[in-house]
C-alpha positions in Angstrom: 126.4 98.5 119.5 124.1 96.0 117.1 125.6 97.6 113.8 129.1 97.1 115.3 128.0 93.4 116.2 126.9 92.9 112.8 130.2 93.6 111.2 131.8 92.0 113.9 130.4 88.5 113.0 130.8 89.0 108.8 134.7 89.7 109.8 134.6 93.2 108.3 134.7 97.0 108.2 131.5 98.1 109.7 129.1 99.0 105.8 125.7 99.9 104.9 124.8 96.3 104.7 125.3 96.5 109.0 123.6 99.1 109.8 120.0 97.5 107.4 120.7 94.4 109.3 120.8 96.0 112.9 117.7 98.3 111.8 115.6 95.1 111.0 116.7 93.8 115.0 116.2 96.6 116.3 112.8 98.4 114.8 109.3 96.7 114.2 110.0 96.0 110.5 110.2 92.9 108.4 113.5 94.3 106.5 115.0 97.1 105.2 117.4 98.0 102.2 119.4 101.4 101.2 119.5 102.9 97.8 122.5 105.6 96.4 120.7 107.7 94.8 121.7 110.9 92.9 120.0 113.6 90.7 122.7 113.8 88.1 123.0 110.1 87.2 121.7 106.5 87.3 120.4 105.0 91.3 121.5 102.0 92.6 120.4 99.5 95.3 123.5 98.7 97.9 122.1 96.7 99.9 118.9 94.6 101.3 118.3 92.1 104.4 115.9 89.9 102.3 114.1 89.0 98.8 111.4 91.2 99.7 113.4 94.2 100.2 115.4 93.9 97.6 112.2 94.0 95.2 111.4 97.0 96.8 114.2 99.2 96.2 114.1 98.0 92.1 110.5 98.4 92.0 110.9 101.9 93.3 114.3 102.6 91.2 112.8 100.9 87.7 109.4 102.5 88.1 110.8 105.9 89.6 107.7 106.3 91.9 107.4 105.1 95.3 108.7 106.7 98.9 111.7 106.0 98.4 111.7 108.5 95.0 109.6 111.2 97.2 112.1 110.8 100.4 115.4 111.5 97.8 113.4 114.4 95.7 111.9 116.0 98.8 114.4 115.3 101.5 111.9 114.2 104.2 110.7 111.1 105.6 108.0 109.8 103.9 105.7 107.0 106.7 103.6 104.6 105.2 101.8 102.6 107.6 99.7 100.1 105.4 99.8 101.1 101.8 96.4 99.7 101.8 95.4 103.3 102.4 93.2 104.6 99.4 95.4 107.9 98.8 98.7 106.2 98.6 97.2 103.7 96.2 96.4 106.5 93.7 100.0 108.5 94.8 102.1 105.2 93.2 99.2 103.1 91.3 102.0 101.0 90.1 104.6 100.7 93.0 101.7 100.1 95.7 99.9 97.5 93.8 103.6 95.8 93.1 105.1 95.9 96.5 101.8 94.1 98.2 102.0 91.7 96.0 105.5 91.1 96.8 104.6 91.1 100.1 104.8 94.5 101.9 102.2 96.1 103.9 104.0 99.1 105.3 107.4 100.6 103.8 109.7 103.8 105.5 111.7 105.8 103.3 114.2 107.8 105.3 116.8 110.4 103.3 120.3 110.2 104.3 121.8 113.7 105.0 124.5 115.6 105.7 124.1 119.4 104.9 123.6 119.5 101.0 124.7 116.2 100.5 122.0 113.5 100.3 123.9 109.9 99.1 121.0 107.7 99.1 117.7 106.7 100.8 117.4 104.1 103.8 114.3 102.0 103.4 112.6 100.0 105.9 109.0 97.4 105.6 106.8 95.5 107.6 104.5 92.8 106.3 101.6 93.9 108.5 100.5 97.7 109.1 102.6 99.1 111.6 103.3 103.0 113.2 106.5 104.1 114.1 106.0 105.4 118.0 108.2 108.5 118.7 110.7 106.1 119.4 111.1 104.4 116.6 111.1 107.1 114.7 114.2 108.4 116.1 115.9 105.2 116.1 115.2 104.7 112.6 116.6 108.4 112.1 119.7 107.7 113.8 119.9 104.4 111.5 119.7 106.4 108.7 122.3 108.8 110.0 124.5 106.4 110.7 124.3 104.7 107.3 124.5 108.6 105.9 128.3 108.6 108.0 129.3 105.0 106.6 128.8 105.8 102.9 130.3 108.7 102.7 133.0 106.7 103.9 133.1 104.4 101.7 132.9 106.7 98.7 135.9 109.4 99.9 137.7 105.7 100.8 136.7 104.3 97.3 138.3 107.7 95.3 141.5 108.0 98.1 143.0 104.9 97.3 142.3 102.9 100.7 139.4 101.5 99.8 138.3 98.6 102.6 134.6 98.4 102.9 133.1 95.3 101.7 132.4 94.4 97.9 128.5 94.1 98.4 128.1 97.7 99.6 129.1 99.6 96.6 129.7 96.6 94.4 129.4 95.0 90.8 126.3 96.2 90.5 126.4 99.9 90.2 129.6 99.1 88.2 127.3 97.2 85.4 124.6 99.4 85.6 126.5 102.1 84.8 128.4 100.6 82.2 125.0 99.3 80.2 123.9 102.6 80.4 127.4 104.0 79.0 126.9 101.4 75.9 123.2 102.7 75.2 124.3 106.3 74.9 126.1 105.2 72.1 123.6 102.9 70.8 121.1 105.6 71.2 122.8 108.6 70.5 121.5 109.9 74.1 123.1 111.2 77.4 123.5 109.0 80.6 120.2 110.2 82.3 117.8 109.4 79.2 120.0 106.3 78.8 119.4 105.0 82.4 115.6 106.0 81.7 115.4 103.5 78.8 117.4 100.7 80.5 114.8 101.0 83.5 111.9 101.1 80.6 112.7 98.1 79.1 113.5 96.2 82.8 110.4 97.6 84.2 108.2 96.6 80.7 110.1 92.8 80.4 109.3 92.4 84.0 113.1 91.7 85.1 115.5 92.9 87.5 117.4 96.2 86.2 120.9 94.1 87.2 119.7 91.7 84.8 119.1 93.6 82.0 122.3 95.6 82.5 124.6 92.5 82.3 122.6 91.6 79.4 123.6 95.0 77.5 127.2 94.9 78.7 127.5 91.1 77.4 126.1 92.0 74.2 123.0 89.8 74.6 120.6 92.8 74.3 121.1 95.9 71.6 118.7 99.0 72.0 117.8 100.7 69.2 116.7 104.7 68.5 114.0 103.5 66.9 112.8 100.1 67.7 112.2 97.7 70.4 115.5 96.3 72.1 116.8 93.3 70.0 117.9 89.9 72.2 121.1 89.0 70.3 123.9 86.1 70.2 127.3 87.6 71.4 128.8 90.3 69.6 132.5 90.8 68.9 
C-alpha cells in the first residue's frame, strides 16, 4: 500500500504526512496538505507535500474563507476544477485571487469524518484545471478516510500516554499557535476564539505566515494591544 510505503521509507509510524504524500502519487494533483480543524478553538495546518500547499492551507486558515473553510463548516466535499471560474472568484475574492498567484489552478477540499467527529480537512491542488473522474473521487475519499483513521490516532495516542507518531504531524506548531493565542487573551482581555481571530488579523494584514507571527508573540517580539496596532518589541522579561 503507497501510504504504508511512504512511512516505510521515513522509518516511521504510518501519519497524516503519508497518507498527503501517497494522495499526490496516486491522484492527478500537484500536492496536497491536511488541516485540524475545530469549531471550538484555533486550526492548524499538519501537514503539506510542497511550498505551494502549504500556502494554501494558511491562506485558507488566516483568511477563514476558501474550500477548505466550507468543506469543515458544511461537511461535504467542496470540487474546484480551475478557480478561474467567475463564481468561485466572487465566493473567496481574497483566497482565489491569492492561491493563483501562488500557483494553484484547481484545489479539493475533502472533510475527514467519523460519525460526529470531523478532525480536520484533507486538501488536494493541481496547477492546471483538472476533474476528478468517478475514480478519483473515491480514491481521494478513501485518502481522506484514511487520514480521518490515522489522526484520531494520533490524538487518543497523544492524550494515553504512548504517543509514537512522528513530531511533524501534530507538532510545534499547533503547540505555538496555541500558546500566542493563550498570551493575547491576556493582553487583550479576550477568549481563545476572538484571540486566534486577531492573531490571524494581524498575519493575514502583515502578509506573514501565522507560525511566524505566533513565535513572535510567544518570544515577546510582538505585544497586541486592546486598543492599538500590535507593537514589535525587544525581549521582554
Amino acid at each position: 500500500m503507497l501510504v504504508a510505503e511512504q512511512a516505510a521509507r521515513r522509518g516511521a509510524r504510518v501519519g497524516v504526512v503519508d497518507v498527503c504524500t501517497a494522495a499526490v502519487a496516486e491522484l492527478p494533483v500537484s500536492g496536497a496538505g491536511l488541516s485540524a480543524m475545530s469549531r471550538a478553538g484555533p486550526s492548524h495546518p499538519l501537514c503539506s507535500t510542497d511550498d505551494i500547499s502549504e500556502q494554501l492551507e494558511e491562506l485558507q486558515l488566516t483568511l477563514s474563507e476558501g474550500p477548505c473553510v466550507d468543506a469543515f463548516l458544511h461537511g461535504s466535499a467542496v470540487l474546484t476544477p480551475d478557480l478561474l471560474t467567475r463564481d468561485l472568484q466572487d465566493r473567496w475574492m481574497v483566497f482565489a485571487e491569492a492561491a493563483l498567484e501562488a500557483g494553484a489552478r484547481a484545489v479539493f477540499a475533502l472533510p475527514l469524518q467519523m460519525g460526529a467527529i470531523s478532525p480536520g480537512v484533507l486538501d488536494l491542488y493541481a496547477r492546471v484545471p483538472v476533474r476528478l473522474n468517478a475514480e478519483g473521487l473515491a480514491d481521494a475519499l478513501a485518502f481522506a478516510d484514511l487520514a480521518t483513521l490515522v489522526l484520531l490516532d494520533a490524538r487518543i495516542d497523544e492524550t494515553g500516554g504512548s504517543r509514537s507518531t512522528p513530531a511533524e504531524d501534530l507538532g510545534a506548531y499547533r503547540a505555538e499557535i496555541d500558546q500566542a493565542s493563550g498570551i493575547l487573551t491576556v493582553q487583550l482581555g479576550v477568549g481563545i476564539e476572538e484571540a486566534f481571530v486577531r492573531l490571524r488579523a494581524h498575519a493575514f494584514a502583515q502578509g506573514r505566515r501565522l507560525a511566524d507571527v505566533a513565535a513572535d508573540v510567544v518570544a515577546r517580539r510582538l505585544r497586541f494591544s486592546p486598543d492599538t496596532e500590535p507593537d514589535q518589541a525587544g525581549d521582554e522579561t
